[in-house]
C-alpha positions in Angstrom: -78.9 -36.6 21.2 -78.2 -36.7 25.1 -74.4 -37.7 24.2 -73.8 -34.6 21.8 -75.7 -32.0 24.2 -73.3 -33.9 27.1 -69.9 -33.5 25.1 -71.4 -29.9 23.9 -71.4 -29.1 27.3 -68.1 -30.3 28.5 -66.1 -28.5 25.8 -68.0 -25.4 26.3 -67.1 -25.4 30.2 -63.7 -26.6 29.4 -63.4 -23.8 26.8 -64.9 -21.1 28.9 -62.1 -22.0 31.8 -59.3 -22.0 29.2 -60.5 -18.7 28.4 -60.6 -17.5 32.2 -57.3 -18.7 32.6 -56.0 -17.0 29.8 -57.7 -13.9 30.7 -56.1 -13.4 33.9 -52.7 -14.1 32.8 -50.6 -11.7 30.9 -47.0 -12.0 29.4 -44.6 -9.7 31.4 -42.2 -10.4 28.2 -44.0 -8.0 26.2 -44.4 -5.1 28.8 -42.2 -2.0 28.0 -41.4 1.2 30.2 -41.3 4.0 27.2 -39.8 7.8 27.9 -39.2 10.8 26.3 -38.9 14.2 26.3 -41.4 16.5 25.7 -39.0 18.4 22.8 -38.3 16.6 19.7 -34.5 17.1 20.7 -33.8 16.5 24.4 -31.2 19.2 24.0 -31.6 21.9 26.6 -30.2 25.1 27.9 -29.4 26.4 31.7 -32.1 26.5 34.0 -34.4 25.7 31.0 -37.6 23.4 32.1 -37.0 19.6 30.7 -39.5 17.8 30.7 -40.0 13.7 30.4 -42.9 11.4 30.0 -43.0 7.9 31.1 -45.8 5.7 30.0 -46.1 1.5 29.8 -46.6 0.0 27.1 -48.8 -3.4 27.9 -48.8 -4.5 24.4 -52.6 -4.8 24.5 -53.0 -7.0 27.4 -55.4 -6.2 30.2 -53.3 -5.3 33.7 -54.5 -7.8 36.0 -53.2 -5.7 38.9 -52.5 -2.2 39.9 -48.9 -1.5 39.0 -46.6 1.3 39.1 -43.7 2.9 38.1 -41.0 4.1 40.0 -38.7 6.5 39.3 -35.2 8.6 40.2 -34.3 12.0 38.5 -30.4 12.8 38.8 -28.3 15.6 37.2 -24.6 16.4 37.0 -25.6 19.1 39.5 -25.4 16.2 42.5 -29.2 16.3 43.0 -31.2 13.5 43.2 -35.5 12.8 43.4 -37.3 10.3 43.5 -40.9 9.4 43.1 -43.7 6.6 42.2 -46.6 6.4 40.4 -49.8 4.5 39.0 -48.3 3.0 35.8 -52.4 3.1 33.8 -50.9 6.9 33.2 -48.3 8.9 31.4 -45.9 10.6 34.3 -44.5 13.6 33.9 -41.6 14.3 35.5 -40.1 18.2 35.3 -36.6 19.3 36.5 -33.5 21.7 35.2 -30.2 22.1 35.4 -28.2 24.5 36.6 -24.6 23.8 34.9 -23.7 22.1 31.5 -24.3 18.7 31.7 -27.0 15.8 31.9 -29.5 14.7 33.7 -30.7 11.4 34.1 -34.1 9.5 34.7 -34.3 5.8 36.0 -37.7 4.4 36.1 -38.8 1.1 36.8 -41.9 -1.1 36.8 -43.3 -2.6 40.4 -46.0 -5.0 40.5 -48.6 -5.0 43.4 -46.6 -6.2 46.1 -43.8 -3.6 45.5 -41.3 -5.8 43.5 -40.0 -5.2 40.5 -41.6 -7.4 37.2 -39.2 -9.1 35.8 -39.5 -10.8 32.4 -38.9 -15.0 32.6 -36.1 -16.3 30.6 -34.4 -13.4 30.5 -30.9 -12.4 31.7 -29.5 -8.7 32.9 -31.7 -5.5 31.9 -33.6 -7.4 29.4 -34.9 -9.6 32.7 -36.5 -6.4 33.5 -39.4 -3.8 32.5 -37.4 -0.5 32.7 -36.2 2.8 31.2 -33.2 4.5 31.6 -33.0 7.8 29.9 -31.8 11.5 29.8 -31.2 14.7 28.2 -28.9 17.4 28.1 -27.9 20.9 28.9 -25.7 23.2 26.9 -23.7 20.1 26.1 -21.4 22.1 23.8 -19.8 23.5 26.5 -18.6 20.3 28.1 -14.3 19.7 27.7 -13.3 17.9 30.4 -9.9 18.6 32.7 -7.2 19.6 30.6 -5.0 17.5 28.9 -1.6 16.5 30.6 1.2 18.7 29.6 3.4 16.2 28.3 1.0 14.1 26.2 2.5 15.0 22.6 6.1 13.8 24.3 4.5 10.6 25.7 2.9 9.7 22.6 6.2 10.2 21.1 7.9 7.7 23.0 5.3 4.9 22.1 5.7 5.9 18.7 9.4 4.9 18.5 8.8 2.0 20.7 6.7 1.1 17.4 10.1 1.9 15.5 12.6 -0.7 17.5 10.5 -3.4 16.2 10.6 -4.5 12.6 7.4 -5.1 10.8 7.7 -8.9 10.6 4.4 -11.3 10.3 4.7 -14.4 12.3 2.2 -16.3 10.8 -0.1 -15.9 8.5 -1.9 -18.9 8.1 -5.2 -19.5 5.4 -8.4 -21.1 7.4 -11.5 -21.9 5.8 -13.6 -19.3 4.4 -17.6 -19.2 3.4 -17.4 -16.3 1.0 -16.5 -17.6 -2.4 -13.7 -15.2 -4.0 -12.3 -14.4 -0.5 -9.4 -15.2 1.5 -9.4 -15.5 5.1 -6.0 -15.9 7.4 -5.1 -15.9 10.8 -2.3 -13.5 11.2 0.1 -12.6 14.1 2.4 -9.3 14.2 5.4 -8.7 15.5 4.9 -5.7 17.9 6.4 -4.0 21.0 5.1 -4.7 24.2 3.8 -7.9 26.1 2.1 -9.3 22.8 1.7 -9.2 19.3 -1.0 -8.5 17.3 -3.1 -11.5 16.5 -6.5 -11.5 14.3 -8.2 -12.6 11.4 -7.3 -10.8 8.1 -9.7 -11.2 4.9 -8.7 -10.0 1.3 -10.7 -10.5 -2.0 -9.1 -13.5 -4.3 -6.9 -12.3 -7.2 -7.1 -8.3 -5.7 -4.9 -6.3 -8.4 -2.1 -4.3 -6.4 -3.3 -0.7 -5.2 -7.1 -1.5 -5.8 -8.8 -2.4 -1.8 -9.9 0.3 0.8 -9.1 -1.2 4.5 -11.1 -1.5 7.3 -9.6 -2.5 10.7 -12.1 -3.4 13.7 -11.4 -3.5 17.0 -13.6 -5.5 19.8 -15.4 -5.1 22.9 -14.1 -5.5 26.6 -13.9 -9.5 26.6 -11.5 -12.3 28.1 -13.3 -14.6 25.7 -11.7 -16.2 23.1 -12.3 -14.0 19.8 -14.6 -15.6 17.6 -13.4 -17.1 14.2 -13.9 -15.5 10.7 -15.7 -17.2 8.3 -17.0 -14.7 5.9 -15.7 -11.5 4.2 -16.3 -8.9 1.8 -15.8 -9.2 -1.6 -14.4 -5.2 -2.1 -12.5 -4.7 0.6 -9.9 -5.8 3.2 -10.7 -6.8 6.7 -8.3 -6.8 9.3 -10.1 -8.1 12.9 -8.1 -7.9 15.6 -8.7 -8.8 19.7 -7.3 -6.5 22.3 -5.2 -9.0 24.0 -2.6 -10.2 21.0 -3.2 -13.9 22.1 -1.8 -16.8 19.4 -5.0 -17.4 17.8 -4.0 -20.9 16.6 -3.0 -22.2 20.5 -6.2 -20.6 20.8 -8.4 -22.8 18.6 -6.6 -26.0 19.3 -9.5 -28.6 19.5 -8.2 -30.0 23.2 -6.5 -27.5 24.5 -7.4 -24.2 23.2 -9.8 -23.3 26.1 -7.1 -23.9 28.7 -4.4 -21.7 26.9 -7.0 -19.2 26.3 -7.9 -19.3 30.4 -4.8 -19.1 31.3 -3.3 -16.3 28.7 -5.9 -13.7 30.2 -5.4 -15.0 33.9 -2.1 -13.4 33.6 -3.4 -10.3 32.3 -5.0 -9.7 35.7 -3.1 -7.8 38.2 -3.4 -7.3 42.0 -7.0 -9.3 41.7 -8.8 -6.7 39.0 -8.9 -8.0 35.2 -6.9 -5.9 33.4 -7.1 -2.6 32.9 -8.7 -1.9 36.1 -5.8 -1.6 38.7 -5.1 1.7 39.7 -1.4 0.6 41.0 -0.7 -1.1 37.2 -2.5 2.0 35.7 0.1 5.1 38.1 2.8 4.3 35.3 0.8 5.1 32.0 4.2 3.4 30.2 3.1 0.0 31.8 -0.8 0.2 31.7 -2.6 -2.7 30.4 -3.8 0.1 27.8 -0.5 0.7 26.7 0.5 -2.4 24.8 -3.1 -2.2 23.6 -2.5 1.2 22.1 0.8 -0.4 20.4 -0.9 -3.1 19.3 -3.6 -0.6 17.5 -0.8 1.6 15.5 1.2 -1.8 14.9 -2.0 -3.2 13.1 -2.5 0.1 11.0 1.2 0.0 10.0 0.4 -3.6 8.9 -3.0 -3.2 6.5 -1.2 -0.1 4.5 2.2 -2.5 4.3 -0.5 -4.9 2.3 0.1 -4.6 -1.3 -3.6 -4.7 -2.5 -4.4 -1.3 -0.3 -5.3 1.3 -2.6 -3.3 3.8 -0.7 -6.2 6.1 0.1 -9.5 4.6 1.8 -8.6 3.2 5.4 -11.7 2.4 7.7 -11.4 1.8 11.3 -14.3 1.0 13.6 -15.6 -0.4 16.8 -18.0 0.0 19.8 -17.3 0.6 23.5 -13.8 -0.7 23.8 -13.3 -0.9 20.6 -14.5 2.4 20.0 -11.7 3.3 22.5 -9.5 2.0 20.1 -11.0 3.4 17.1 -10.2 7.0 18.5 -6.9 6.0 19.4 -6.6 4.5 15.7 -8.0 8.0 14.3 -5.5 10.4 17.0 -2.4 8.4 16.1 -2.4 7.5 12.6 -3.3 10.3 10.5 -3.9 7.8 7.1 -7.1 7.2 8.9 -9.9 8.5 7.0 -13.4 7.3 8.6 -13.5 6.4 12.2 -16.6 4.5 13.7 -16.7 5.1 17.2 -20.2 3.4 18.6 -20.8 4.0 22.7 -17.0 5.2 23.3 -15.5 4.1 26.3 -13.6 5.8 28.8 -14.2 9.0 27.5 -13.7 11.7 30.4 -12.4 9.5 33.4 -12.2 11.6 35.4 -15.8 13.3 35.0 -16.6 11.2 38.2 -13.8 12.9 40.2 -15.5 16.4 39.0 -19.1 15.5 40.4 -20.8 14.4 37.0 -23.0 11.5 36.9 -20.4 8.6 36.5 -20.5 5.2 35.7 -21.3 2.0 38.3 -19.0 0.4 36.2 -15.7 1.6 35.4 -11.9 2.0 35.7 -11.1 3.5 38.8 -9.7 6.8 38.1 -6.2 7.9 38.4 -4.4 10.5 36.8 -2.2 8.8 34.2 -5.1 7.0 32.6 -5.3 11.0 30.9 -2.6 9.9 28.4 -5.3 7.5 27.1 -8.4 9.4 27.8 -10.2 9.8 24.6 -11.0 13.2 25.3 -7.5 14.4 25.1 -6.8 13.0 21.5 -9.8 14.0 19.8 -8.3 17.8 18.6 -5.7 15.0 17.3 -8.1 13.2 14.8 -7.5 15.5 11.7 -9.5 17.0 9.2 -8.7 14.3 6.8 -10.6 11.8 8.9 -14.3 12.0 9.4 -15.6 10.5 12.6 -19.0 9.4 13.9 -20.4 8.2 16.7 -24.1 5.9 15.8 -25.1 4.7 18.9 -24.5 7.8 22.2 -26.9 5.9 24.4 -28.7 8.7 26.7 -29.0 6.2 29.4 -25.4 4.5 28.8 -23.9 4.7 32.1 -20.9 2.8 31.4 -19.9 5.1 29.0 -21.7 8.2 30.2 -23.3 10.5 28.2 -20.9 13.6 29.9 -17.7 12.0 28.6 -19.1 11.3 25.0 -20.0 14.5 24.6 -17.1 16.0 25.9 -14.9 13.9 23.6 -17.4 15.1 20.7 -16.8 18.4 21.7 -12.8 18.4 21.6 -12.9 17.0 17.9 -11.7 19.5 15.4 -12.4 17.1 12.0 -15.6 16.2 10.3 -18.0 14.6 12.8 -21.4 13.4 13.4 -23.1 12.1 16.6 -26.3 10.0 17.3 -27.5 10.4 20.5 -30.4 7.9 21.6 -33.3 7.9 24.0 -33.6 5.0 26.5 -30.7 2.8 25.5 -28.2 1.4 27.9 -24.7 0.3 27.4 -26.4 -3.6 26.4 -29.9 -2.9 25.7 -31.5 -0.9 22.5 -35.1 -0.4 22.4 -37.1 -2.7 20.2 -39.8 -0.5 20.0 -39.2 2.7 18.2 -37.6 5.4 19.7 -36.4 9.0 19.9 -33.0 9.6 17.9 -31.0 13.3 17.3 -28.7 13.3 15.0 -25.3 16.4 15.4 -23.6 17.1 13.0 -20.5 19.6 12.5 -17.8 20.3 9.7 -13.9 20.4 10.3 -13.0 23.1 12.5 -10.1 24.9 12.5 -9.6 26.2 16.5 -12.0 24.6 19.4 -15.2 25.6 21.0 
């Protein structure tokens, strides 16, 4: 009887300290910084009060010390506050804004010794318990500068650049493929410029001539190799393409693919900035790193409608930040476009820093000639034959800044749709629900 009251007692004391232990721990991993706005739609109108809530989200865990949030309130009217506050509360923060624009909150949460919590095992914003946020002020009325005067006669040049090159495929080589019924190839395209266009091209076995919509996607800002296709759709074609025009196949050589791949985007780098980002390379917009990227887009629309299985009528192009850059280039220049996918645009409105709106921390440096690729000065060039929509404006997506979407939104003359969305950044969506406005407009047949 002794030995079981003895071993009785030892597991309820070693129980009751397991217990302690777990009670004054808690999982940073699961902590969220949550805002809003007070209105349902954090759309707002001159000197109109906006007001934002920001409350933590312990996921049911007891605080084991006093923290708080801390938080800075800017606006595309160059003001800036800044405050702090116990985080076992909603705050409420109040400003206004005194031009069309945006205004942005920043919050953060700091533990009891003033530094920010991080989140273990985690890398970038997801490391850290935050919120990054905004809402708007007669966005409608947002353009941008004007466009340069020549853009029409630019674009026409690049056009016929397009023209001195024959249509010819290089290669187009069948790889393995884990969707029964469908092809996949590695393809390269002749095209103007420093490189070809290179990519991955899927098409359903035994396809009857005419009978396939298209869809062409473009990718992200990367100088990583693109990765291989293994799967495609069964009722359409898929044409993948990188930015870059790299030969796919020295790419993925077993031994010495990685090198060729290192060394095919170290010489895309110019005066020390990876490309796209020198502002001496960028003064001639005829020998921008975006130029032979723009050639490369129209060359790889000219190649999905020369395939013979296209039905003629249905072509899809799509892609997010970069390649949402590219999507509206695809959309502006190639009027057999008919639905554009533009997620988080980038470089929309370059030169919004210049004009004093809240810019990005990351970005190409802006000089003038980068206008000839500005998003914002195509868009009227998208036509009403092509529907365009934007699903993921991030309202705290800084790298593509809210200003610049909505200015390119604005410009668009065809059918369009936007999806503008609380607290996400350029990298990090919410896993938690929250707020979402969805604009929507017809074709229309003069601007705004």
């Amino acid at each position: 009887m002794k030995f079981y009251s003895l071993t009785f007692s030892l597991l309820l004391t070693t129980g009751l300290l397991l217990c302690s232990q777990s009670f004054g721990e808690v999982d940073t991993t699961k902590f969220f910084l949550k805002g809003r706005t007070t209105r349902e739609t954090p759309l707002y109108t001159i000197w109109e009060p906006i007001e934002f809530v920001l409350e933590m989200d312990f996921a049911g865990q007891t605080p084991t010390e006093a923290y708080t949030i801390e938080w800075t309130c800017t606006g595309d009217d160059g003001r800036e506050r800044k405050g702090t506050a116990p985080a076992d509360a909603p705050v409420h923060i109040q400003t206004v804004l005194d031009r069309p624009g945006f205004v942005r909150i920043r919050a953060q949460l700091l533990d009891s010794s003033g530094q920010v919590v991080r989140k273990p095992g985690l890398q970038g914003e997801f490391a850290q318990v935050f919120f990054d946020g905004g809402a708007g002020v007669d966005i409608e009325q947002i353009h941008g500068i004007p466009a340069p005067p020549d853009l029409e006669a630019f674009w026409a040049r690049q056009k016929a650049k397009l023209e001195e090159i024959p249509l010819e495929v290089n290669y187009r080589t069948e790889v393995p493929s884990e969707t029964e019924g469908v092809k996949i190839y590695v393809v390269s395209i002749a095209c103007p410029g420093p490189a070809p266009v290179t990519g991955f091209l899927s098409i359903p076995e035994d396809a009857a001539a005419g009978s396939l919509p298209v869809q062409v996607q473009f990718q992200g800002y990367s100088e990583a190799r693109q990765q291989m296709m293994k799967t495609g759709p069964t009722d359409k074609i898929v044409l993948q393409i990188n930015a870059h025009g790299y030969d796919l196949v020295k790419a993925y050589e077993p031994e010495t693919g990685e090198e060729y791949q290192r060394q095919f985007m170290a010489a895309t780098r110019s005066n020390g900035f990876t490309y796209a980002f020198d502002p001496w390379q960028n003064s001639n917009p005829e020998k921008a790193y975006f130029n032979g990227m723009a050639l490369r887009v129209m060359r790889a629309l000219q190649f999905v409608k020369s395939l013979p299985e296209w039905n003629g009528r249905e072509l899809e192009v799509r892609g997010g930040s970069q390649g949402g850059l590219q999507t509206i280039w695809a959309a502006a220049l190639d009027h057999d476009v008919t639905l554009a996918v533009a997620d988080k645009p980038w470089c929309c409105n370059l030169a919004g820093k210049s004009c004093g709106r809240i810019s990005y921390g990351w970005g190409i440096p802006y000089v003038k000639e980068l206008n000839y690729y500005d998003p914002v000065h195509l868009a009227s060039w998208v036509p009403a034959t092509c529907t365009l929509k934007i699903h993921n404006a991030g309202l705290g997506d800084y790298v593509c800044p809210p200003s610049g979407v909505a200015a390119f939104y604005n410009n668009l003359r065809c059918p369009k749709e936007i999806v503008w969305v609380q607290g996400t950044t350029h990298g990090f969506w919410p896993p938690y629900t929250c707020q979402r406005f969805t604009l929507a407009a017809p074709a229309q047949t003069t601007l705004e």
